[in-house]
C-alpha positions as CSV (number, residue, x, y, z in Angstrom):
1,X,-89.2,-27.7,-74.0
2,X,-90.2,-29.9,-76.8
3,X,-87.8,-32.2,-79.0
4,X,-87.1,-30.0,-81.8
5,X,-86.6,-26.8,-78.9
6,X,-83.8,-29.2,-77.2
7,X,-82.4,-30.0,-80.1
8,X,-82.0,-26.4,-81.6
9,X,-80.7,-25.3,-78.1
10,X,-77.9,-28.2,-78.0
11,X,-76.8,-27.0,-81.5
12,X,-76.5,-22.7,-80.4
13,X,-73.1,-22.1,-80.6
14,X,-71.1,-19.7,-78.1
15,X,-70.9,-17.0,-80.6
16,X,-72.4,-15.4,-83.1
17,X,-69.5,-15.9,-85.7
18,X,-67.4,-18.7,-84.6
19,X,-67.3,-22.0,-82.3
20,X,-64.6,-22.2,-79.6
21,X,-61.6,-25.1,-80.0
22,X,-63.4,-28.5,-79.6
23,X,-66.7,-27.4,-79.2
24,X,-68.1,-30.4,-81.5
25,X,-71.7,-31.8,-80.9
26,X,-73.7,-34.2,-82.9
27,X,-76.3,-31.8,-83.9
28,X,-77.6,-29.9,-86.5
29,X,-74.2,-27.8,-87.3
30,X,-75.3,-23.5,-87.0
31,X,-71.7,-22.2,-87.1
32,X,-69.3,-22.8,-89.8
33,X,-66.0,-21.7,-90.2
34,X,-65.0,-23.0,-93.5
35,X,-65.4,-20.9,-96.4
36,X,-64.3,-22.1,-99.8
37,X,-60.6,-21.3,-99.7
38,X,-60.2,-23.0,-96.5
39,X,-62.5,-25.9,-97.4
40,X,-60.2,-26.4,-100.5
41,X,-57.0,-26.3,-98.4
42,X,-58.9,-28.6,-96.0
43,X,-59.1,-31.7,-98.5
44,X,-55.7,-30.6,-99.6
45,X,-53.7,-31.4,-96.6
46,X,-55.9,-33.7,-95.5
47,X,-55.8,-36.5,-98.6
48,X,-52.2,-36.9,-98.4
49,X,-51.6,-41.4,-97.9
50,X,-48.2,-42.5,-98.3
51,X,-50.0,-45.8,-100.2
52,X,-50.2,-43.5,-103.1
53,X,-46.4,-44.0,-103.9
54,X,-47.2,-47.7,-103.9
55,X,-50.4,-47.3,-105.9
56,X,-48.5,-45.6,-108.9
57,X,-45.9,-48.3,-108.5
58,X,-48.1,-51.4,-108.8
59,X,-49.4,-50.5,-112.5
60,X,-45.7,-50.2,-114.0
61,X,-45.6,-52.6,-117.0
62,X,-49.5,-52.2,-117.2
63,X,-50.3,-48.6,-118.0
64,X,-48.0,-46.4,-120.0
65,X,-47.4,-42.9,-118.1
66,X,-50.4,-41.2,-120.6
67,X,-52.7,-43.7,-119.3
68,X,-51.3,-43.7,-115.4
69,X,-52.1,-40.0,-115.6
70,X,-55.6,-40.3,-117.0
71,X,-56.3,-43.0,-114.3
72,X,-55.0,-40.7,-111.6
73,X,-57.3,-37.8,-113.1
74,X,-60.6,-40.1,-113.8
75,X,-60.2,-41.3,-110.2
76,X,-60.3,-38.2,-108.4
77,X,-63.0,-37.2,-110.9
78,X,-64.7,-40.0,-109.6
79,X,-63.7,-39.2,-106.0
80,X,-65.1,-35.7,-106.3
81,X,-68.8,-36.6,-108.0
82,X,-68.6,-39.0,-104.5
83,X,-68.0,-36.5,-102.2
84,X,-70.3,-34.4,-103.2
85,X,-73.3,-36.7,-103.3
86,X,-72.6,-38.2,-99.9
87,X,-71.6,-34.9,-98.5
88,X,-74.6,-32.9,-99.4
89,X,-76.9,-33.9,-96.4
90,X,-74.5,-32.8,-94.1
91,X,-73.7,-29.7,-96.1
92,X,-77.4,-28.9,-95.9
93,X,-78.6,-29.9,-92.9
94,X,-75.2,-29.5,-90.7
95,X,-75.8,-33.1,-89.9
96,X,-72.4,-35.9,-89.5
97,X,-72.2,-38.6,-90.9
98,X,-73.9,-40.6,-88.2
99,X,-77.0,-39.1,-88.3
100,X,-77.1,-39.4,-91.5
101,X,-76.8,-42.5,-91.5
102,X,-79.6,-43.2,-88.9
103,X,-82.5,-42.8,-91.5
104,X,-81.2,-45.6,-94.0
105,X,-79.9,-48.2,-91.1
106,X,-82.0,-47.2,-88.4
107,X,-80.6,-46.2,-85.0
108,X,-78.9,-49.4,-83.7
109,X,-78.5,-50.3,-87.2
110,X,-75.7,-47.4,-87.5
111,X,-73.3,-49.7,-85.8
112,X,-72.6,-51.5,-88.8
113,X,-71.4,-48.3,-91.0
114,X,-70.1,-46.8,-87.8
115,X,-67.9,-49.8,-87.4
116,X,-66.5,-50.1,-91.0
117,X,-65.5,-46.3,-90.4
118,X,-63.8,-46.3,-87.0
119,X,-62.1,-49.6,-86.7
120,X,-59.9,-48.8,-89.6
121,X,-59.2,-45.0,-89.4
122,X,-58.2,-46.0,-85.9
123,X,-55.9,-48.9,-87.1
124,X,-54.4,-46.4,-89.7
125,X,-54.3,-43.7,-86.5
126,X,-51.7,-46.0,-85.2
127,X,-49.9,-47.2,-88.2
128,X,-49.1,-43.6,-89.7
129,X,-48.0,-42.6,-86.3
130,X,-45.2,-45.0,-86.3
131,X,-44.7,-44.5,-90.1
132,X,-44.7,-40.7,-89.0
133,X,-42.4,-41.1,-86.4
134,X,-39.7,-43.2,-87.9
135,X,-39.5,-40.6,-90.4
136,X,-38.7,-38.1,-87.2
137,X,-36.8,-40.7,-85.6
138,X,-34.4,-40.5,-89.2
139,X,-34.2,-37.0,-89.0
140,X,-33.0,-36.6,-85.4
141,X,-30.2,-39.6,-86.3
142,X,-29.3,-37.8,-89.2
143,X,-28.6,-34.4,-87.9
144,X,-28.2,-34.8,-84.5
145,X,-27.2,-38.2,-83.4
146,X,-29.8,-39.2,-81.3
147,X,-31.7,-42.1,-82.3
148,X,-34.9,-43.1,-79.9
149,X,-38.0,-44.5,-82.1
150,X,-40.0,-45.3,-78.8
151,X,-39.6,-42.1,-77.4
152,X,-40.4,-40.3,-81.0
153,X,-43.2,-42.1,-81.5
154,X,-44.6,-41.6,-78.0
155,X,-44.1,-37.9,-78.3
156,X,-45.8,-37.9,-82.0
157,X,-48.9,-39.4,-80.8
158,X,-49.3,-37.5,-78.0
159,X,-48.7,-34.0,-80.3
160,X,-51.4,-35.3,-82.7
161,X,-53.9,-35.6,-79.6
162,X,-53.1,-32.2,-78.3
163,X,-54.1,-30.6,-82.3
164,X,-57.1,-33.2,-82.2
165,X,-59.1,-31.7,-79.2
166,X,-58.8,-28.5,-80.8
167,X,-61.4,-29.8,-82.9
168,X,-62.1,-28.2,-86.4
169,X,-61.0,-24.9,-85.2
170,X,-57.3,-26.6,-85.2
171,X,-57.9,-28.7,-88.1
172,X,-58.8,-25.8,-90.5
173,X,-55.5,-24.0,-89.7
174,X,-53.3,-27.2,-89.4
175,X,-54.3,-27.9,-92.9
176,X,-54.8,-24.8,-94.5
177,X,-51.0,-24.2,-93.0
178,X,-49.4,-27.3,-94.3
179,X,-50.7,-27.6,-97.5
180,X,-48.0,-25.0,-98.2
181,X,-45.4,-27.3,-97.1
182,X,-46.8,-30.3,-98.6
183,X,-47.2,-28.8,-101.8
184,X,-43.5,-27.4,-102.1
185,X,-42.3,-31.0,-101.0
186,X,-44.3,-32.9,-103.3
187,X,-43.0,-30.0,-106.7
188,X,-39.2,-30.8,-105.4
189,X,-39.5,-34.5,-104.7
190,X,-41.1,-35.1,-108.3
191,X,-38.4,-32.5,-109.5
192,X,-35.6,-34.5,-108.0
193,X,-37.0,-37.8,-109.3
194,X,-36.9,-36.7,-112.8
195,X,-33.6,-35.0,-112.4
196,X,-32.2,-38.0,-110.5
197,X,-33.5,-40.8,-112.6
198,X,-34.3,-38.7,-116.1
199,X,-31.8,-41.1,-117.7
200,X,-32.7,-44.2,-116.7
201,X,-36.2,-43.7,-117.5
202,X,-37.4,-46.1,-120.3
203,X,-39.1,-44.8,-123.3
204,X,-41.7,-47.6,-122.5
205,X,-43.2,-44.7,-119.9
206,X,-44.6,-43.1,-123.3
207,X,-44.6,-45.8,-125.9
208,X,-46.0,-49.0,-124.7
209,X,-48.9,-49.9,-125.6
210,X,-50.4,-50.0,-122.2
211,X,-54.0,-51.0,-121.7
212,X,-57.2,-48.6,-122.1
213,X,-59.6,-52.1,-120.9
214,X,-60.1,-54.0,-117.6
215,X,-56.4,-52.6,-115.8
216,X,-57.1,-49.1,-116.9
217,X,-60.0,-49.0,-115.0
218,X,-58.9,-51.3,-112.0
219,X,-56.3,-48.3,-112.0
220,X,-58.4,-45.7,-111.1
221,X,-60.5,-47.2,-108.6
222,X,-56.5,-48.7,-106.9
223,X,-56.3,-44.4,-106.6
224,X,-60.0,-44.2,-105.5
225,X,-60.0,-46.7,-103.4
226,X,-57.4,-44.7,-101.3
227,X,-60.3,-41.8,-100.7
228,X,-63.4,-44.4,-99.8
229,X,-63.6,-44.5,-96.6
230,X,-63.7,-40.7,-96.4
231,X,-66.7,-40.8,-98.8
232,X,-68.6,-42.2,-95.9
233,X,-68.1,-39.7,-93.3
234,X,-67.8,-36.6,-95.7
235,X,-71.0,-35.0,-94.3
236,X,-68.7,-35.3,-91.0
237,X,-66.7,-32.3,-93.1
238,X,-68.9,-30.6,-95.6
239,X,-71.3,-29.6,-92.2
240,X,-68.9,-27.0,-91.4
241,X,-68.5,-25.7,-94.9
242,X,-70.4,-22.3,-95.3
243,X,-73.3,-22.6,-97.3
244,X,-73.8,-20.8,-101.0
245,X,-71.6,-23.0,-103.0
246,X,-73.6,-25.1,-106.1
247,X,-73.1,-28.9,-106.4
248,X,-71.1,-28.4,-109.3
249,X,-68.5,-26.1,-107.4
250,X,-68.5,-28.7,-104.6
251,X,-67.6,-31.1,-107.0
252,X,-64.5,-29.3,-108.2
253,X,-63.5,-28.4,-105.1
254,X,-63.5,-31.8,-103.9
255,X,-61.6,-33.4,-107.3
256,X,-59.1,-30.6,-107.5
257,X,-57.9,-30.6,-103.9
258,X,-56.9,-34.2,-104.2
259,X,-55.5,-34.2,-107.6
260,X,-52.5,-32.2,-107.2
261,X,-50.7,-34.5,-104.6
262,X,-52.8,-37.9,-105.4
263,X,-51.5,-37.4,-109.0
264,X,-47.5,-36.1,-107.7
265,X,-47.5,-38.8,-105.4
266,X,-48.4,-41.1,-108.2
267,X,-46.5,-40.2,-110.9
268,X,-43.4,-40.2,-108.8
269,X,-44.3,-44.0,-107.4
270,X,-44.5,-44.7,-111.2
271,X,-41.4,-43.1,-112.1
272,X,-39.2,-44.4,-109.5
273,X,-40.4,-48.0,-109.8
274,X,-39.8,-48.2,-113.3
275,X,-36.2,-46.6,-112.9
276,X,-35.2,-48.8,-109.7
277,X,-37.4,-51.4,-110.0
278,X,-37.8,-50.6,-105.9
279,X,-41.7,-50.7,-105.5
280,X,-41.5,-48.5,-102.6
281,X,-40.0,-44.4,-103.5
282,X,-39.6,-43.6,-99.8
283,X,-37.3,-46.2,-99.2
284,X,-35.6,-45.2,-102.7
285,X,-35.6,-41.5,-101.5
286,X,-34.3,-42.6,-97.4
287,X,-31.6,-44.3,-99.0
288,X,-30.3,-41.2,-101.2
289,X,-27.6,-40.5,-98.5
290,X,-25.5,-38.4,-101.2
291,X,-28.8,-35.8,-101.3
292,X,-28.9,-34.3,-97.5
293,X,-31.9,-32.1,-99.3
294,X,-33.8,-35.0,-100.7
295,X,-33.6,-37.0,-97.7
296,X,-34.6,-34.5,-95.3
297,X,-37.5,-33.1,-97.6
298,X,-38.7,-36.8,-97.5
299,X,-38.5,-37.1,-94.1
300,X,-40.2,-34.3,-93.0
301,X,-42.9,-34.7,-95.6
302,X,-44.0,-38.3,-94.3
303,X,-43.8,-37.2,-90.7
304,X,-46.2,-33.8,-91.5
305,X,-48.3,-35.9,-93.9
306,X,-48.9,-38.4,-91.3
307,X,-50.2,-35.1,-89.1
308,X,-52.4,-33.8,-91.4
309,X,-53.7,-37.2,-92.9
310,X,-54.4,-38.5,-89.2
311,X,-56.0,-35.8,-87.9
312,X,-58.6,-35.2,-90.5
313,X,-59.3,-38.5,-91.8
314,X,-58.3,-40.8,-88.9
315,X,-59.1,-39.1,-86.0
316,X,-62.9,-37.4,-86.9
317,X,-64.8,-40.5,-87.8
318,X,-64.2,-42.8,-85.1
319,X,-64.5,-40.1,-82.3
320,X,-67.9,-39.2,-84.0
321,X,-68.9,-42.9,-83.3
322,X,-67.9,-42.8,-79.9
323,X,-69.8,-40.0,-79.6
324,X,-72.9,-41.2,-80.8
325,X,-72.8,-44.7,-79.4
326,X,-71.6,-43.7,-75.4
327,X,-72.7,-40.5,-75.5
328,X,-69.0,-38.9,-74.8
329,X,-68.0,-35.7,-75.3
330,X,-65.9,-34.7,-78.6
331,X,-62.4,-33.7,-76.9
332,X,-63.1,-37.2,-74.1
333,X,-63.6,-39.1,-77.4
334,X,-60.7,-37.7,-79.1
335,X,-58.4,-38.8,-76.4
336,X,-59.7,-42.0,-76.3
337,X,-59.6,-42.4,-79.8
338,X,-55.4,-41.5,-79.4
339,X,-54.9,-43.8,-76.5
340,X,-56.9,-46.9,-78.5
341,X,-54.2,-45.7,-81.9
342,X,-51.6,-47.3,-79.2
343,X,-53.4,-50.3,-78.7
344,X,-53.2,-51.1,-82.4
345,X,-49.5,-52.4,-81.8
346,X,-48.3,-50.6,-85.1
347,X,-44.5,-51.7,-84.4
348,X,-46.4,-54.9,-85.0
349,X,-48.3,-54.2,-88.4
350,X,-45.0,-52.8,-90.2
351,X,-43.4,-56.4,-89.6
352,X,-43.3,-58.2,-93.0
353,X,-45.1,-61.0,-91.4
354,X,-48.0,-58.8,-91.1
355,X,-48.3,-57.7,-94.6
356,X,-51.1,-60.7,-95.5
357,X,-53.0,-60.1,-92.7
358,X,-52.9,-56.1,-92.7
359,X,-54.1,-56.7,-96.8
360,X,-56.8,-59.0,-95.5
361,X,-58.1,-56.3,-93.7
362,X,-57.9,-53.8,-95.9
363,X,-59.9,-56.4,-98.6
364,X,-62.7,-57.0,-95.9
365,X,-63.3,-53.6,-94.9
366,X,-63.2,-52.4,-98.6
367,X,-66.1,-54.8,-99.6
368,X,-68.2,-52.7,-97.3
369,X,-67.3,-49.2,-98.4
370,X,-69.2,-49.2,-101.9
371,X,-72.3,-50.8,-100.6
372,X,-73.0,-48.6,-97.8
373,X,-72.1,-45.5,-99.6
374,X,-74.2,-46.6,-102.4
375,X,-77.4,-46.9,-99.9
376,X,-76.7,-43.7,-98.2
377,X,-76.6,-41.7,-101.7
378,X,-80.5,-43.3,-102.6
379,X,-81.8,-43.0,-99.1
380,X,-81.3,-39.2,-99.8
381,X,-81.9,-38.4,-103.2
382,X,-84.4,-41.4,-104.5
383,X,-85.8,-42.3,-101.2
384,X,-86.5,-38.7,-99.3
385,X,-85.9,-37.0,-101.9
386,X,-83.3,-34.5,-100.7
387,X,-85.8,-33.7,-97.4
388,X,-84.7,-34.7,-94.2
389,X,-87.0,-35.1,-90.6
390,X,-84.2,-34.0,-88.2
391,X,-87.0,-34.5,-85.6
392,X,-86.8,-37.8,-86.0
393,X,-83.4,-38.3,-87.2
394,X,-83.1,-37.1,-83.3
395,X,-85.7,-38.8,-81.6
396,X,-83.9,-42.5,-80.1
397,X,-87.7,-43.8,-79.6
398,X,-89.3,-42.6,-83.6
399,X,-89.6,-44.5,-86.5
400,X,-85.9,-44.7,-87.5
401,X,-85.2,-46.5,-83.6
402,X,-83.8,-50.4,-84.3
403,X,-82.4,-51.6,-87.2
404,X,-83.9,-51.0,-90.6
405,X,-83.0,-54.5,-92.6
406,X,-83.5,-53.3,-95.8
407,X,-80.2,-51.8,-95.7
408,X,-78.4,-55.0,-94.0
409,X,-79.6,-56.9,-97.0
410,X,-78.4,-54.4,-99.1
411,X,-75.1,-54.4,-97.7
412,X,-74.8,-58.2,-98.2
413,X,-75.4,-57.7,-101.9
414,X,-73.3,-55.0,-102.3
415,X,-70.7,-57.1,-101.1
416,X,-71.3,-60.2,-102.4
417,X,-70.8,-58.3,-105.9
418,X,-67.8,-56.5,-104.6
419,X,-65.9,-60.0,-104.0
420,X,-67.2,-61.1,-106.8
421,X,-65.1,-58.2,-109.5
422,X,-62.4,-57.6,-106.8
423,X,-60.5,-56.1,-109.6
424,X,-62.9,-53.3,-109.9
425,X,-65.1,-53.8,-106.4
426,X,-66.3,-50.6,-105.5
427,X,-67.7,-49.8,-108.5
428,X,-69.4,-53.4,-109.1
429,X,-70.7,-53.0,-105.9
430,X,-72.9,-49.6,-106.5
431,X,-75.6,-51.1,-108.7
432,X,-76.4,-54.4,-106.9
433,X,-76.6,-52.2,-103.3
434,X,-78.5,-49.3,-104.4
435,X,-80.9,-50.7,-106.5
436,X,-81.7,-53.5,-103.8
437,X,-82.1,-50.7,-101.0
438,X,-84.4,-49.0,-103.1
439,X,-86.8,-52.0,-104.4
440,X,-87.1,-52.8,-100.6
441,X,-88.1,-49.7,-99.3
442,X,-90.2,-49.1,-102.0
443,X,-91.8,-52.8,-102.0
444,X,-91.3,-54.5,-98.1
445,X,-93.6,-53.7,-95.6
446,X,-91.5,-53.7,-92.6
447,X,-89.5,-51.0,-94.4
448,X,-92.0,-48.0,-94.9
449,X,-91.3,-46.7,-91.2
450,X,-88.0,-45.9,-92.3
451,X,-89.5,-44.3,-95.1
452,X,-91.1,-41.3,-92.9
């Protein structure tokens, strides 16, 4: 049996019409079982970051609520066009996101975006499953008296492992499921918040003057910047989408499933901040004893959200990489992607002497996100043209084995201009990365291997 024969045999599935819980592989994806409602719902549940509260908060006295608004919608505009760039290898070929990646970085070379993709869903893995659980841990207090964090959070993890091994089979109905939830919690919460605080609102939300320059556009990439890591690994995703739907659907599919709660979410961290002058809504909304309804509805909604948000975006990506680079088996690799969220000490990272380092991460992972994205979009479309090898995307000992440098350099570039317009990295960092990448595969000779 030759290459290409293996490879089409590893990717049969068991049936003709559907994939069994957790039966994930690395190749070429035959079955999929998302069709465009469920694809929607998907990205719906799945985009939900409690950060966003704090995102809408941190441009009070900057933007007026027309311009927050706009800067909400031109970010998941932005967010969408991404998605479905990066995401259209995989939704052609079936491919994840680290194969993809092996034809711009080169086998061993995939360790670098691999890396920037793991380490911090993993660390987020752990930190929204405390986040998650306190929020349970409230609940139980509040109604029935018992009050064990440790135990809550021990439970929580282990729950979100159980729905992980499941694979996309229990993703698919976890999220198409709770999006109902999230939805109605979101339309109350921003009801409550304008009932509650209507009053103390300043007219300054409407009539400021606000800024259309530099912080208008630093805006939307603070909401963007939430969604770019899952820009990298959205081929991970759109490979089990069912094919027949055009780029430009894609695209709206993408933008509108994370508007609705990205711009929610936003709008209430806006509102609340600029009533209260308390930069965080959740702690606003935990404190409103006198509101049982409120308080529970908040509660439950960070403890699901964490559910949803972790198990789509935090747990996929790093158990892909293990996958790839120890040759482990999706449901091994999903357990062992749980057990290392505990090892991330989150009762640790929620101290408030870990807020300057947990932001220094965050900046040093970030200046990596727009560079390598920006090389994975022209190694498809300029460099190959939207024609992939999966021969050789396959074959550990072809031309794409080792590390391509052309993409390293990139990457150095990409970031060096990232750090460089912090305010607006990501997008400062797409030119300088991409057009780099492409001059040397087009002009260095040890390049043009890569280039087969």
């Amino acid at each position: 049996m030759n290459k290409s024969d293996s490879l089409q045999a590893e990717a049969m599935p068991t049936h003709d019409a559907t994939k069994a819980p957790g039966e994930e592989s690395l190749a070429p994806q035959q079955t999929r079982i998302m069709g465009r409602a469920s694809y929607f719902l998907a990205w719906f549940g799945g985009c939900v970051s409690i950060g966003t509260f704090a995102m809408g908060s941190s441009v009070v006295g900057t933007l007026n609520l027309i311009q927050a608004t706009m800067a909400i919608a031109i970010g998941c505009f932005v967010i969408g066009i991404a998605l479905a760039l990066n995401g259209a290898a995989g939704y052609k070929y079936g491919i994840p996101f680290m194969v993809q990646a092996r034809g711009a970085f080169g086998f061993a070379g995939t360790r670098l975006p691999g890396l920037v993709r793991a380490v911090p869903a993993i660390v987020w893995y752990g930190f929204q499953s405390w986040i998650g659980a306190g929020a349970l841990n409230m609940v139980s207090a509040t109604l029935f008296g018992f009050d064990n964090l440790i135990f809550y959070f021990i439970t929580f993890q282990f729950l979100q492992i159980g729905l992980s091994v499941m694979g996309f089979q229990g993703i698919k109905w976890l999220e198409n499921i709770g999006s109902a939830f999230i939805l109605a919690s979101l339309t109350y919460m921003f009801y409550a918040t304008v009932q509650r605080y209507g009053d103390e609102l300043s007219a300054n939300l409407l009539t400021m003057e606000g800024s259309w320059g530099l912080p208008f556009w630093g805006a939307t990439m603070l909401f963007l910047g939430i969604y770019s890591t899952m820009m990298l690994n959205v081929s991970d995703y759109s490979r089990e989408h069912k094919k027949g739907t055009g780029t430009g659907l894609l695209t709206t599919i993408y933008a509108m499933s994370i508007l609705p709660c990205t711009l929610f979410m936003g709008l209430i961290g806006f509102m609340v901040s600029e009533a209260t002058g308390t930069a965080d809504p959740i702690q606003v909304f935990a404190n409103a004893v006198d509101n049982t309804p409120l308080l529970m509805t908040t509660l439950l909604f960070i403890a699901f959200a964490q559910v949803t948000t972790n198990v789509l975006n935090n747990v996929v990506p790093p158990t892909y990489v293990l996958m790839d680079v120890f040759k482990m088996k999706f449901r091994t690799a999903t357990i062992l992607v749980g057990l290392l969220a505990f090892a991330t000490f989150p009762w640790k990272l929620v101290q408030p002497d870990s807020a300057a380092g947990l932001q220094l991460f965050v900046q040093t992972y970030s200046a990596f996100l727009g560079p390598i994205f920006a090389i994975l979009v022209v190694d498809y479309f300029l460099i190959r043209r939207r024609t992939l090898d999966l021969d050789k995307l396959y074959d550990e000992n072809g031309p794409y084995q080792g590390v391509n440098y052309a993409a390293l350099i990139a990457t150095v570039v990409g970031i060096a201009a990232a750090l460089s317009f912090s305010a607006i990295s990501w997008y400062a960092s797409l030119i300088p990365a991409g057009v780099t990448y492409y001059l040397l595969m087009n002009h260095w000779a040890p390049c043009q291997r890569f280039r087969q």
